[in-house]
C-alpha positions as CSV (number, residue, x, y, z in Angstrom):
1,X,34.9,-15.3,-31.9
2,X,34.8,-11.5,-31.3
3,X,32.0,-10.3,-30.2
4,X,30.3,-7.3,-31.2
5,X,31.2,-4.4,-29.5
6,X,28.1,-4.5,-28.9
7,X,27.1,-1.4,-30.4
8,X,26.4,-0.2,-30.6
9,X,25.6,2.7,-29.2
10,X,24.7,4.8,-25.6
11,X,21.9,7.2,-25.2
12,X,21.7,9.5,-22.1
13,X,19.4,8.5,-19.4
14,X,19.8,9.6,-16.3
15,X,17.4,8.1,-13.2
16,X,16.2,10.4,-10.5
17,X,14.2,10.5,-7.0
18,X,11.6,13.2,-6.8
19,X,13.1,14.8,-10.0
20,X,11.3,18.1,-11.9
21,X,11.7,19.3,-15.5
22,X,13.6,21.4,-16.3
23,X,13.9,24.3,-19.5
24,X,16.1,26.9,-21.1
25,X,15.8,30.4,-19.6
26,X,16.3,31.5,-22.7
27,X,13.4,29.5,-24.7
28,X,10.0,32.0,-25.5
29,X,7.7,29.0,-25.4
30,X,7.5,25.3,-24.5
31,X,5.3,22.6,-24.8
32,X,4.0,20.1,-22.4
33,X,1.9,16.7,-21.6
34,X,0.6,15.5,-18.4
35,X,-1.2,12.9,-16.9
36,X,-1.9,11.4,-13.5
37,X,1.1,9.3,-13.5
38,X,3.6,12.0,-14.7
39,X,4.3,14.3,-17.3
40,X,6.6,15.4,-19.8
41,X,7.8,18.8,-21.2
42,X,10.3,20.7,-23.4
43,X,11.0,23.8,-24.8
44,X,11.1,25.3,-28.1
45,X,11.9,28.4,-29.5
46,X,9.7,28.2,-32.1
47,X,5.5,29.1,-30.9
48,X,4.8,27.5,-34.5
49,X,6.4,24.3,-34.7
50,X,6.9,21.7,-32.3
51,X,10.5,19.5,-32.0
52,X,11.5,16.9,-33.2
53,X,12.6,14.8,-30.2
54,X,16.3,14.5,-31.1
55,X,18.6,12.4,-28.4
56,X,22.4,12.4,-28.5
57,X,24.6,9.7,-28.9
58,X,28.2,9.3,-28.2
59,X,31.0,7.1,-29.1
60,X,33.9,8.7,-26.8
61,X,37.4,8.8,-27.8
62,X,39.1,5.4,-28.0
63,X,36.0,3.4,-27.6
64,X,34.7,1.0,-29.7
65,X,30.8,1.7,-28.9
66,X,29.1,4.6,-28.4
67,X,28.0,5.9,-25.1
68,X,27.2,9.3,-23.1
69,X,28.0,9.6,-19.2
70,X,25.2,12.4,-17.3
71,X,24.9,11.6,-13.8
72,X,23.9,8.1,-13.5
73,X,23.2,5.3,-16.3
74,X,24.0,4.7,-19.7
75,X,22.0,2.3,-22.1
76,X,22.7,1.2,-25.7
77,X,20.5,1.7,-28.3
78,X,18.1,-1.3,-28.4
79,X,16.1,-1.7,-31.7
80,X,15.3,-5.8,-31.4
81,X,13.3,-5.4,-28.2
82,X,10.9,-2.4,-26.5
83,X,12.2,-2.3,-23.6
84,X,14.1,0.2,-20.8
85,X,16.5,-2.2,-19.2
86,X,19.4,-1.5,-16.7
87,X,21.3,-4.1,-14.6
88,X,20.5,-4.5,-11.0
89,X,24.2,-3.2,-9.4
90,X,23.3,-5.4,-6.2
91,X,23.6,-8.3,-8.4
92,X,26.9,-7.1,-10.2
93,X,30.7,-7.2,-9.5
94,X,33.4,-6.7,-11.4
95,X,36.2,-8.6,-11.0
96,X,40.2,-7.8,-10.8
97,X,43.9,-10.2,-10.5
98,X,45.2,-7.8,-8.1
99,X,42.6,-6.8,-5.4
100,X,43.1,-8.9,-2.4
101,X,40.3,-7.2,-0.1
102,X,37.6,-8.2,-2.3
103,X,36.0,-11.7,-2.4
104,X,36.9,-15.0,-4.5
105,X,34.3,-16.1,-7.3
106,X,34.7,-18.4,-9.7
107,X,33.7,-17.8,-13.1
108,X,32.1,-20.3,-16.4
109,X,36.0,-21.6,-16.9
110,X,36.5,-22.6,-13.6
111,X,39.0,-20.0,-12.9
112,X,39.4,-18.2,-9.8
113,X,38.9,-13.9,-10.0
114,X,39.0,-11.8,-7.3
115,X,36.0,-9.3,-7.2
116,X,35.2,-5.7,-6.0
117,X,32.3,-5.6,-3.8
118,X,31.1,-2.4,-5.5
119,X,30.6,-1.5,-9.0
120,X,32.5,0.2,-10.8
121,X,31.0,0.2,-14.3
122,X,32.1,3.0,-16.9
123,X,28.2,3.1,-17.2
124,X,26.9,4.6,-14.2
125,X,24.4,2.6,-12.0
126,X,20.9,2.6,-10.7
127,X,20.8,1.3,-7.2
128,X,17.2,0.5,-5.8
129,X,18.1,2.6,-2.3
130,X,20.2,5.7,-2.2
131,X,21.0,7.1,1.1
132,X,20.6,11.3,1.9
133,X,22.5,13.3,5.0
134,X,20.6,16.0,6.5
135,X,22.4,18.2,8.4
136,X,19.6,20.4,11.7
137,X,21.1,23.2,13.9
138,X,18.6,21.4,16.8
139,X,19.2,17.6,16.2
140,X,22.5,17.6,14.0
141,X,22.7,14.9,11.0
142,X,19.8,13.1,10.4
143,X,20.5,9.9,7.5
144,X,17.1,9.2,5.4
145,X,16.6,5.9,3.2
146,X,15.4,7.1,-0.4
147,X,13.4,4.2,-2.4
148,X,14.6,5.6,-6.2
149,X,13.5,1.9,-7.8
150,X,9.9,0.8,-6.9
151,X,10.0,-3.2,-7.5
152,X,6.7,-5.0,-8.7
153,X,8.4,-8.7,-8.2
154,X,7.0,-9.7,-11.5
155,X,9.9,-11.4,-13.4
156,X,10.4,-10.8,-17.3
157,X,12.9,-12.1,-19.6
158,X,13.6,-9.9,-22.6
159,X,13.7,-12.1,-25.9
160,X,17.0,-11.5,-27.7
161,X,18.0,-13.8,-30.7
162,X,21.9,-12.4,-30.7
163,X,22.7,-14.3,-27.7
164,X,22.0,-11.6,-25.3
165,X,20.7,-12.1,-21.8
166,X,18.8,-9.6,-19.5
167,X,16.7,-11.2,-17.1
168,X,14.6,-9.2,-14.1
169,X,11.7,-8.2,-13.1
170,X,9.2,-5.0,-14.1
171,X,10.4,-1.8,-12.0
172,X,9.7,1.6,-11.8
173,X,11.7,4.9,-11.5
174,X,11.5,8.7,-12.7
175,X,14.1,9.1,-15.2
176,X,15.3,12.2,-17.3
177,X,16.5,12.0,-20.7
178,X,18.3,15.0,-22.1
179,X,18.2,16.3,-25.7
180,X,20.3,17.6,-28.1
181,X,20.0,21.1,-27.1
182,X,20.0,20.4,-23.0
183,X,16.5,20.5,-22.4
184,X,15.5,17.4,-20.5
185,X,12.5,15.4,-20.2
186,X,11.2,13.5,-17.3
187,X,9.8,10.5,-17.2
188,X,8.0,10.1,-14.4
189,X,7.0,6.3,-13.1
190,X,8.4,5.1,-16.0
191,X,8.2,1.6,-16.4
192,X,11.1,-0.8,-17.5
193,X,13.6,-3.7,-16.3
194,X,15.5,-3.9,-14.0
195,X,17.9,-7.2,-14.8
196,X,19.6,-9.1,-12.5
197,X,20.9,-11.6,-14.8
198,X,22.7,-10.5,-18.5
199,X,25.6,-11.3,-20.5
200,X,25.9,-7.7,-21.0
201,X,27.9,-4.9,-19.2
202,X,25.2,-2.1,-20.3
203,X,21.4,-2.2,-20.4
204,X,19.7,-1.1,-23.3
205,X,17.2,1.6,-24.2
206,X,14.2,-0.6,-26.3
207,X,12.7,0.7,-29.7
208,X,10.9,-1.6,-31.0
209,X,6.9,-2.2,-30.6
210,X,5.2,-3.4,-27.6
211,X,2.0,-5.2,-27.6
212,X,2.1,-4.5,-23.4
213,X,2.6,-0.5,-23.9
214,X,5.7,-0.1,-22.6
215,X,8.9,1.4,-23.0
216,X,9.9,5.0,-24.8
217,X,8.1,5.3,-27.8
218,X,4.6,4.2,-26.4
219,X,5.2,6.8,-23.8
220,X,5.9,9.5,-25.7
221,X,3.1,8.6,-27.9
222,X,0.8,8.9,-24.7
223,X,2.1,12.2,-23.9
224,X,1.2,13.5,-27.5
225,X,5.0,14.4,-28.2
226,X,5.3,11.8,-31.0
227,X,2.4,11.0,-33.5
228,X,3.3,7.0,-34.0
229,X,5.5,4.4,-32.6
230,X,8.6,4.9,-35.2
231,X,12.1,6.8,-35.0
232,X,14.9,7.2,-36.6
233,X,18.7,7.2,-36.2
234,X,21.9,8.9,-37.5
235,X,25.2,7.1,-36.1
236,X,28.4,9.2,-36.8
237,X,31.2,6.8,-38.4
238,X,33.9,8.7,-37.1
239,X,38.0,8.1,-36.4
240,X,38.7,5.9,-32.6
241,X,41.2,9.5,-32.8
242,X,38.1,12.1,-31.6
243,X,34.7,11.6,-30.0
244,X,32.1,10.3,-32.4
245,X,28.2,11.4,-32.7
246,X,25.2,10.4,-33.4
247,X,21.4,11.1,-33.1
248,X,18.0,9.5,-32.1
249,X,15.0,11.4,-33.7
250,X,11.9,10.2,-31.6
251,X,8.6,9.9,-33.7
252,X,10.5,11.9,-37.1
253,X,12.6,12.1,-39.9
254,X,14.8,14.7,-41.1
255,X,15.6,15.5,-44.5
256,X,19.3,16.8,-43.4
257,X,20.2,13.4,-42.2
258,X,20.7,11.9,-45.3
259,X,21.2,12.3,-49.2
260,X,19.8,10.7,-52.6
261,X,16.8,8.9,-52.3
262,X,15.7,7.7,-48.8
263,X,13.6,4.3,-49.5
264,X,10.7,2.5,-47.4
265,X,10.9,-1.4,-47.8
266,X,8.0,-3.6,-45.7
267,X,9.6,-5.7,-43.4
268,X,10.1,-9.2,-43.5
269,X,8.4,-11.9,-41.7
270,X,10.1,-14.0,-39.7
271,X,9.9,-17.4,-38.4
272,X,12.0,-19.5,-35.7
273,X,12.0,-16.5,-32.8
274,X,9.7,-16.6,-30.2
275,X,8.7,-13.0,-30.6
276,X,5.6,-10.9,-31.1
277,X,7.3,-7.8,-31.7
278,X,8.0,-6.0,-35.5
279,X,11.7,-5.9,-36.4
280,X,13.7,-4.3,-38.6
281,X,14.3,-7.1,-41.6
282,X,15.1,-6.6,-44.8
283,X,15.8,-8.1,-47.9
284,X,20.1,-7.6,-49.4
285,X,19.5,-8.2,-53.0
286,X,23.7,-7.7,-53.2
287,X,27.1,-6.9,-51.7
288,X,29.7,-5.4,-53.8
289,X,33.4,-4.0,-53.3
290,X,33.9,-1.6,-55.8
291,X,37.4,0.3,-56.8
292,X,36.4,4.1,-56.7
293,X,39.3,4.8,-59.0
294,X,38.2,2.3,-62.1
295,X,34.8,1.7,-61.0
296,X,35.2,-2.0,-61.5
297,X,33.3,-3.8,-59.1
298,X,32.9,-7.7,-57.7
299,X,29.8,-9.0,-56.5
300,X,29.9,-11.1,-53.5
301,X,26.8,-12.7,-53.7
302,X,26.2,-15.5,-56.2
303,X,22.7,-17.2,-55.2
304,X,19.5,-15.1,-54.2
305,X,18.9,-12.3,-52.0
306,X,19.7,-12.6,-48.4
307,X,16.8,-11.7,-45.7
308,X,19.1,-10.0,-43.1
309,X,18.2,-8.7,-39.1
310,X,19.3,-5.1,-38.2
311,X,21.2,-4.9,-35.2
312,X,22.5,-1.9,-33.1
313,X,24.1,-4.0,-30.7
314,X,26.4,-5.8,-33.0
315,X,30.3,-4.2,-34.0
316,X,30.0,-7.0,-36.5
317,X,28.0,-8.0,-39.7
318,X,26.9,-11.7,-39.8
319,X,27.4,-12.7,-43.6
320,X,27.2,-16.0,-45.5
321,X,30.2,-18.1,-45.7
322,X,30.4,-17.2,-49.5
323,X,30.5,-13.2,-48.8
324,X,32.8,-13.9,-46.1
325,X,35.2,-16.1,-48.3
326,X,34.9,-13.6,-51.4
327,X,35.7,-10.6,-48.9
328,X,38.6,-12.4,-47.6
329,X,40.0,-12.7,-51.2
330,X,39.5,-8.9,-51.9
331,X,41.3,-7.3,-49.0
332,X,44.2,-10.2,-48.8
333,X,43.0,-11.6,-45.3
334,X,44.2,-14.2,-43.2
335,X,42.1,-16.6,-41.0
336,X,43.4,-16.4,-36.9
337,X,42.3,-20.2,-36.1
338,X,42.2,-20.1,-32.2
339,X,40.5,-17.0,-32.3
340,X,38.0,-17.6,-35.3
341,X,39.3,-14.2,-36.3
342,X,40.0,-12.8,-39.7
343,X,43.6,-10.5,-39.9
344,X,44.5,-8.4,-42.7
345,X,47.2,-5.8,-43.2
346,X,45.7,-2.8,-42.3
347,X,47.4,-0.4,-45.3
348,X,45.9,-2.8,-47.9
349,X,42.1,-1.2,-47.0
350,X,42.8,1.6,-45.3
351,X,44.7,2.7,-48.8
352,X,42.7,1.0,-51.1
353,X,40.4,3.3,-51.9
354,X,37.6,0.7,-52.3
355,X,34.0,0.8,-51.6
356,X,31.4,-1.5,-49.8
357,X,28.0,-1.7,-51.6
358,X,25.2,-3.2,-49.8
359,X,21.9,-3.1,-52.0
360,X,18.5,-3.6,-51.3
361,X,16.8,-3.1,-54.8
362,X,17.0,0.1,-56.3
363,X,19.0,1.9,-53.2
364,X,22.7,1.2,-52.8
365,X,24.4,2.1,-49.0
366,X,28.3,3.2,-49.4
367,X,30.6,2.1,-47.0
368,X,34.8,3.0,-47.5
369,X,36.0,-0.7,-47.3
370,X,38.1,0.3,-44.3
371,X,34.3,0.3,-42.4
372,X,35.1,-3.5,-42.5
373,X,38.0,-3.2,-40.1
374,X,37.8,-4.0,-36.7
375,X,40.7,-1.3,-35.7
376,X,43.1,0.8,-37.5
377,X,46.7,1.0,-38.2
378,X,46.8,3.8,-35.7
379,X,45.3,1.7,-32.6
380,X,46.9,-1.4,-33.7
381,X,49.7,-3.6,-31.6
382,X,49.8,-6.7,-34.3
383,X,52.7,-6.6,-37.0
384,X,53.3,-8.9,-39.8
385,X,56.9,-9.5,-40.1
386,X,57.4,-7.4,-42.3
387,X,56.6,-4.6,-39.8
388,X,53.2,-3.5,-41.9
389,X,50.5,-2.5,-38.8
390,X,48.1,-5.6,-38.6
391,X,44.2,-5.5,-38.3
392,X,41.1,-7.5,-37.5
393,X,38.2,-7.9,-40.2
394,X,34.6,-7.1,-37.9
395,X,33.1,-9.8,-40.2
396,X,31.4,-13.3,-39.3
397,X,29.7,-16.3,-41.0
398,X,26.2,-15.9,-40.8
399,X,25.9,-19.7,-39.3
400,X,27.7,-18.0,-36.3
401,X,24.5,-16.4,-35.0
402,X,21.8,-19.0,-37.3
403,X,20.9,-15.5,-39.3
404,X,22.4,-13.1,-41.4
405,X,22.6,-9.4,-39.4
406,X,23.8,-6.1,-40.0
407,X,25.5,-4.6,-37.6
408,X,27.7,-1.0,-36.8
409,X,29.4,-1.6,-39.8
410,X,26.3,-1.0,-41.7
411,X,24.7,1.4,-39.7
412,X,27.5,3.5,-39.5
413,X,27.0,4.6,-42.6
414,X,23.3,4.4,-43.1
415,X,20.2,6.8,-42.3
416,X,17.9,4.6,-40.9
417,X,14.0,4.9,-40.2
418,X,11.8,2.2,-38.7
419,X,7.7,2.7,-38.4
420,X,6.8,-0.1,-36.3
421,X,3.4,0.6,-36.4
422,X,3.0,0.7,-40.3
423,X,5.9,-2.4,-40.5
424,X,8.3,-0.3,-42.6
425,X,11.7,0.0,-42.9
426,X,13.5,3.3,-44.4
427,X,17.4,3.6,-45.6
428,X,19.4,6.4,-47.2
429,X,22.7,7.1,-47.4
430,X,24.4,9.2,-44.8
431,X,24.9,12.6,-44.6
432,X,28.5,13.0,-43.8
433,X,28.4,16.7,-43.6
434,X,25.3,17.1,-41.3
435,X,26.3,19.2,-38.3
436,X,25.4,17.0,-34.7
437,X,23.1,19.6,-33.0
438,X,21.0,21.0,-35.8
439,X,17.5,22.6,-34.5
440,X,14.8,20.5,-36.0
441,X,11.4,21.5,-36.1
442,X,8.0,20.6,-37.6
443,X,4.2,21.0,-37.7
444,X,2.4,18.6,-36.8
445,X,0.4,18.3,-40.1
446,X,3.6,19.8,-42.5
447,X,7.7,19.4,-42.4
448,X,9.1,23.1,-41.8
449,X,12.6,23.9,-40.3
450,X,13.4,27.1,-38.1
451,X,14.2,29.5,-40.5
452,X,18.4,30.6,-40.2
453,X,17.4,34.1,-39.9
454,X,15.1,36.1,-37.8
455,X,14.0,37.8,-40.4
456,X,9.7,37.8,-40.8
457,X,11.0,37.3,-44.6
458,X,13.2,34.4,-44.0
459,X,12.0,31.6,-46.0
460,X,10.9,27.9,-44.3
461,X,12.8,24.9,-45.7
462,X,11.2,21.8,-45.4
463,X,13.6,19.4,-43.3
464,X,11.7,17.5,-40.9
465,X,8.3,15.6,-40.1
466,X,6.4,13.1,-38.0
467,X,6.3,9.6,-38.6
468,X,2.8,8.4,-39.2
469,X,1.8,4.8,-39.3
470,X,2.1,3.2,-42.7
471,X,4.1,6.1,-44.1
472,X,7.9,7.3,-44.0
473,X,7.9,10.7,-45.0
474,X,10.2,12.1,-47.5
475,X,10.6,8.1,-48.8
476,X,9.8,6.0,-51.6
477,X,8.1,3.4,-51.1
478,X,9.4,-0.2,-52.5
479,X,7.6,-3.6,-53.0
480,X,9.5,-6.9,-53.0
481,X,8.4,-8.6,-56.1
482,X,9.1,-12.1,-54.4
483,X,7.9,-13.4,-51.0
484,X,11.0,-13.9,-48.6
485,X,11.2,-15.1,-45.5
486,X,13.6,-14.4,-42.1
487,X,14.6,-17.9,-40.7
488,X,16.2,-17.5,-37.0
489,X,18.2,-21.3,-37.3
490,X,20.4,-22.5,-34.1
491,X,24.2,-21.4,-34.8
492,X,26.4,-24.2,-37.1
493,X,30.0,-23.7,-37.8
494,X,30.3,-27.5,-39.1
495,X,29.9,-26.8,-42.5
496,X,32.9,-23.9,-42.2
497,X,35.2,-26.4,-39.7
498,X,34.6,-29.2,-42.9
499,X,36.2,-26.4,-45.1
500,X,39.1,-25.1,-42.9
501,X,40.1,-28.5,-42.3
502,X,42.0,-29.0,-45.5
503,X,44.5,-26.3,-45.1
504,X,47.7,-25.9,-42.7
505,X,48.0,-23.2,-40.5
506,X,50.4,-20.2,-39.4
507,X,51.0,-18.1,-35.8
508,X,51.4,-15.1,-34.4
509,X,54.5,-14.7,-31.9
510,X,54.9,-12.3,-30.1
511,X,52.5,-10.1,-31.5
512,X,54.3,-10.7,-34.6
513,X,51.8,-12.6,-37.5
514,X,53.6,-15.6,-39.1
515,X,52.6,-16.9,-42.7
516,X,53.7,-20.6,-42.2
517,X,55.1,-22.1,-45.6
518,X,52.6,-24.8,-45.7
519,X,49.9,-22.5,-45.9
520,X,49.2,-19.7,-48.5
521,X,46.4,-18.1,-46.9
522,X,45.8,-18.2,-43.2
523,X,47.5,-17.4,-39.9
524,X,47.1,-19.0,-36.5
525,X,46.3,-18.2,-33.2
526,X,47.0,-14.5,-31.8
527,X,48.1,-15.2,-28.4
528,X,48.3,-11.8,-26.6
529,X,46.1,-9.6,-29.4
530,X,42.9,-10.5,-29.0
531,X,39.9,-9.0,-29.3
532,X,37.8,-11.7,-28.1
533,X,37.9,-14.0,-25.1
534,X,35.9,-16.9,-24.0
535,X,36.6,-16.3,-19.9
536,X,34.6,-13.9,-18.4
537,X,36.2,-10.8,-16.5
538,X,33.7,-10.4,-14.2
539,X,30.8,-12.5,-12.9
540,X,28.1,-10.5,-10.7
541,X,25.9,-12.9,-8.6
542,X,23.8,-15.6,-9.7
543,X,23.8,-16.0,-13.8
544,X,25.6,-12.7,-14.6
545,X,29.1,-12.8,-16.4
546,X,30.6,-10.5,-18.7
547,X,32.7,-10.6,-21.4
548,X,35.1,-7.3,-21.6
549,X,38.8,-7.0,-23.4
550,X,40.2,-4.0,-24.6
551,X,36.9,-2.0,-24.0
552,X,35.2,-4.0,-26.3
553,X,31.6,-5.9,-24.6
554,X,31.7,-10.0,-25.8
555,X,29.0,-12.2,-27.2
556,X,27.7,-15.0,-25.0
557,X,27.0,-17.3,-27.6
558,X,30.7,-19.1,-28.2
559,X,30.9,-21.4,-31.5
560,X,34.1,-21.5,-33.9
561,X,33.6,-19.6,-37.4
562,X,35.9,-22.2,-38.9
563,X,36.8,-20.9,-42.7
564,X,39.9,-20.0,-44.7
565,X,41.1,-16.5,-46.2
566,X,42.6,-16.2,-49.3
567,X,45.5,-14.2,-50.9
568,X,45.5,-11.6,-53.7
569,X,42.7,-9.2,-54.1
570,X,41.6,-8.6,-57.6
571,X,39.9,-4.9,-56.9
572,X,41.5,-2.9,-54.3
């Protein structure tokens, strides 16, 4: 099963010894909050206004999942748990075929990998020591131990219920987090994880509510920098072909972000997770593709509404087995057996024109159908015979995981807003011409934006404001008029093995996919194209493996989405 890629997406975070703030020369004013156990500050250039905390995100060129490289550690965006977590290097390795220097492990499959002694992760590291040089005229070089990570011994496990691990114990370090327009914030004595066992090759940066008053949000909050514990997110949908953006607005909402209506829904309890904290569920009412040319549309779902999780961290969505089976019959795809994958031909979406409706009630997200496709034509190495580029569908039965989740597929092309303290969910529609960067300012009381002039007569345009707890602003508010439920089951792929079962099966050889005769609707195993594995490339002390192929992070959980695809779409 591919995993997600994991998604999701990378905020900046760099950690530092004995760091200061830092601001613009250029900036007239700033703003500030201390305390005795640190402080943060920014500036503006706006004496009446203050910011709207607005964090970059990355996706760089010919990755999969977004991320940002400053000096020292990257961490995904985290909205299922409150935590700051980053993996313990000392407990990490990452392993080669080819290096004959470095030690012999052995990893979950029993087979042997040689590893590098020191990391080498695309994600930067935090190590707990770092070691300085000082160079005297009277007593020449003098080598100094710095402690960067103070270690409190107290073990934590962070509750995941994708299948993500991240083990540690609680830790403290000054960190600085950068903005959108290079002003950096210090976070002095912050407290989060630091894991020495995941699943995972990067850490995560934790949104959701804390009932122990840690992580981001409740420390902004103390600093007076945000007004409640909410945020939201803009994550740029962009071509594998250039560097992708995105932004994470701390404590606000900004009307440029998104168009049409942007709606608040409550969330949705849950049952089956041991978990204390709010998350981000919501009720799909329905899930459409839609021909933009004729307008003629097919509904996917035939029962009730689906409760369905959020997830950053997931390059997937996690769909019933009827969505899936529907979806497979609209874009013409084939099911990869060995590799529980769906393959399509990559022209037939990419050409189609065709839309993905999810709705929630009265508001309908739009998605191009080609948002569905794990991969394009132009990054492709998988060929039908026919020559036609081949791609992978980023789509999974919901029994896979025991829920139904949205993933990067969704939240690529969705505003979303979460007020954990009020238990709100907010969704819009994207604004695809929103320029990454944009100044964003408010009152604290009332939404106004930096006028574009410096004229005294320039006029204010409302664009962003605070989240406060219980509201959303600029949303409408919407009420479920039936009670629903989030039920976290263990992951089932019987009912989906029953099914594929009755049907014959084809190949692919040689990177070439081969329709057998017996079959007229699936394909077999993909030998050297995979996007998924089940061995791990590198295992990193006691507990830690990761799964990593084609720069694209795998799930721990392994069970086979068994199903069939079907031939001949009826919209696109």
């Amino acid at each position: 099963m591919v995993l997600p890629w994991c998604c999701a997406v990378l905020l900046w975070c760099s950690a530092v010894a004995g760091a200061t703030t830092s601001t613009s020369a250029s900036s007239s004013s700033s703003r500030s909050a201390s305390s005795s156990s640190g402080s943060i500050s920014a500036s503006s250039s706006s004496s009446t206004s203050d910011p709207v905390v607005t964090i970059p995100l990355k996706a760089s060129k010919g990755e999969r999942f977004f991320n940002a490289y400053v000096s020292d550690v990257a961490v995904r965006l985290d909205i299922l748990q409150p935590d700051l977590w980053i993996p313990d290097p000392d407990y990490m390795r990452y392993c080669t075929s080819s290096n004959s220097s470095a030690s012999t492990v052995q990893n979950d499959t029993s087979a042997s990998r040689t590893c590098l002694g020191q990391i080498t992760s695309r994600y930067g590291a935090l190590y707990a020591e770092e070691t300085a040089t000082y160079s005297d005229y009277s007593d020449g070089d003098t080598t100094t131990t710095i402690q960067v990570v103070d270690r409190s011994e107290n073990p934590v496990s962070i509750a995941y219920p994708n299948g993500i691990v991240a083990e540690g114990e609680v830790a403290m370090a000054d960190f600085i987090i950068t903005d959108n327009e290079d002003f950096t914030y210090l976070l002095e004595k912050f407290q989060f994880v630091y894991v020495n066992d995941t699943n995972m090759m990067a850490g995560g940066l934790g949104l959701s509510n804390n009932p122990r008053g840690t992580g981001i949000l409740d420390y902004f909050l103390n600093k007076e920098l945000i007004s409640s514990r909410g945020y939201s997110a803009l994550l740029g949908a962009g071509s594998l072909d250039d560097d992708t953006y995105g932004e994470l607005l701390l404590g606000g909402v900004s009307k440029d972000h998104f168009i049409g209506d942007l709606y608040s829904f409550p969330v949705l309890p849950y049952e089956g997770l041991d978990s204390v904290t709010t998350l981000p569920t919501i009720l799909l009412t329905d899930a459409q593709v839609v021909n933009a040319n004729t307008s003629q549309s097919v509904s996917l779902m035939s029962g009730d509404p689906e409760p369905v999780l959020i997830d950053s961290r997931l390059s997937f969505n996690y769909l019933p087995l009827e969505v899936i089976i529907r979806l497979a019959l609209q874009t013409n795809a084939f099911y990869n057996k060995e590799n529980d994958e769906w393959i399509v031909k990559c022209s037939d979406v990419e050409d189609s024109n065709a839309e993905f409706h999810y709705k929630f009630g009265p508001l309908t997200i739009k998605a191009p159908l080609a948002s569905f496709l794990y991969g394009s034509s132009k990054d492709t190495s998988l060929t039908f015979s026919s020559g036609a580029k081949a791609c992978l569908l980023n789509v999974s039965p919901s029994t896979y995981l025991g829920y139904s989740s949205l993933g990067l597929p969704f939240l690529s092309h969705a505003y979303f807003v979460m007020d954990n303290d009020g238990g709100n969910v907010g969704l819009a529609n994207v604004n695809s011409d929103y320029a990454i960067g944009t100044k964003l300012y408010t009152d604290w009381d009332t939404a106004t934006s930096v006028p574009s002039s410096s004229s005294p007569s320039a006029s204010y345009n409302p664009s962003a404001s605070f989240i406060s707890s219980g509201s959303i602003p600029f949303a409408k508010s919407h009420n479920y008029t039936q009670s629903e439920t989030l039920t976290f089951h263990s992951a089932n792929s019987s009912a989906a093995d029953a099914i594929l079962t009755r049907y014959s099966l084809a190949s692919i050889i040689s990177g070439e996919v081969v329709v057998s005769k017996d079959s007229s609707s699936t394909v077999g195993p993909a030998t050297q194209y995979t996007s998924r594995s089940s061995s791990a490339t590198g295992a990193a002390g006691p507990g830690v493996k990761h799964w990593e192929a084609a720069s694209t992070e795998k799930t721990v959980i392994y069970a086979s989405l068994l199903l069939i695809g079907f031939l001949g779409g009826v919209i696109i």
